[in-house]
N, C-alpha and C positions, 0 to 999 in steps of 0.2 A: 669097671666100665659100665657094665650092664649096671649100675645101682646108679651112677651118675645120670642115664638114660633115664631110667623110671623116674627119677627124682624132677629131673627135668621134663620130662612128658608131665606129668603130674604137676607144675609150674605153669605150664602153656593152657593144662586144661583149666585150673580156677582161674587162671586170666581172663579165658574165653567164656568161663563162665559170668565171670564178674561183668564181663562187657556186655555179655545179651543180658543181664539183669537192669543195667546202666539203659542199654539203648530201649528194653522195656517201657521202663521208669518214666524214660521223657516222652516216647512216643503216647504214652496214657495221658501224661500231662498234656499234653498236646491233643487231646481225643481224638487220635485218630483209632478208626474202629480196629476191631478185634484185638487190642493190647491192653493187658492191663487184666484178661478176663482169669478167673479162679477157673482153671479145668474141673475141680471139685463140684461146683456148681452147674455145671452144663450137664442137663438131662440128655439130650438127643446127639448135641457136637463131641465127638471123638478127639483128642489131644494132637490127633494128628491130624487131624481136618485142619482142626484151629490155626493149627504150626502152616499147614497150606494155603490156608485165608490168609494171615500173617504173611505167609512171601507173596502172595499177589497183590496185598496192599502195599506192601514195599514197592514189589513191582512198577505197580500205579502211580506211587509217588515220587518213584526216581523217573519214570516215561515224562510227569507233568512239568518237574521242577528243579531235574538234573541238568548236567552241564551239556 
């Protein structure tokens, strides 16, 4: 039981991974800021700033042009 658990927790998670890689993807394509950026790269922003910036532009853009 507990192995059928794991297996499937471990299913859910690359789904969800796959998906923030996917919504990524398009949101870069679409320029909207802060997606798309290499954390590797960023001198001064911290990964978790970034991931913060990231939900307030979502934010902003579900406020502008959600239902």
């Amino acid at each position: 039981m507990q192995a059928e658990l794991d297996a499937y927790d471990m299913k859910v998670y690359k789904a969800q991974q796959e998906m923030h890689k996917s919504m990524t993807a398009e949101l870069k394509t679409l320029g909207v800021p802060f997606f798309g950026m290499r954390t590797d790269s960023l001198v001064k922003l911290k990964e978790a700033e970034l991931l913060e910036l990231q939900k307030k532009m979502l934010r902003h853009l579900e406020d502008m042009y959600g239902p």
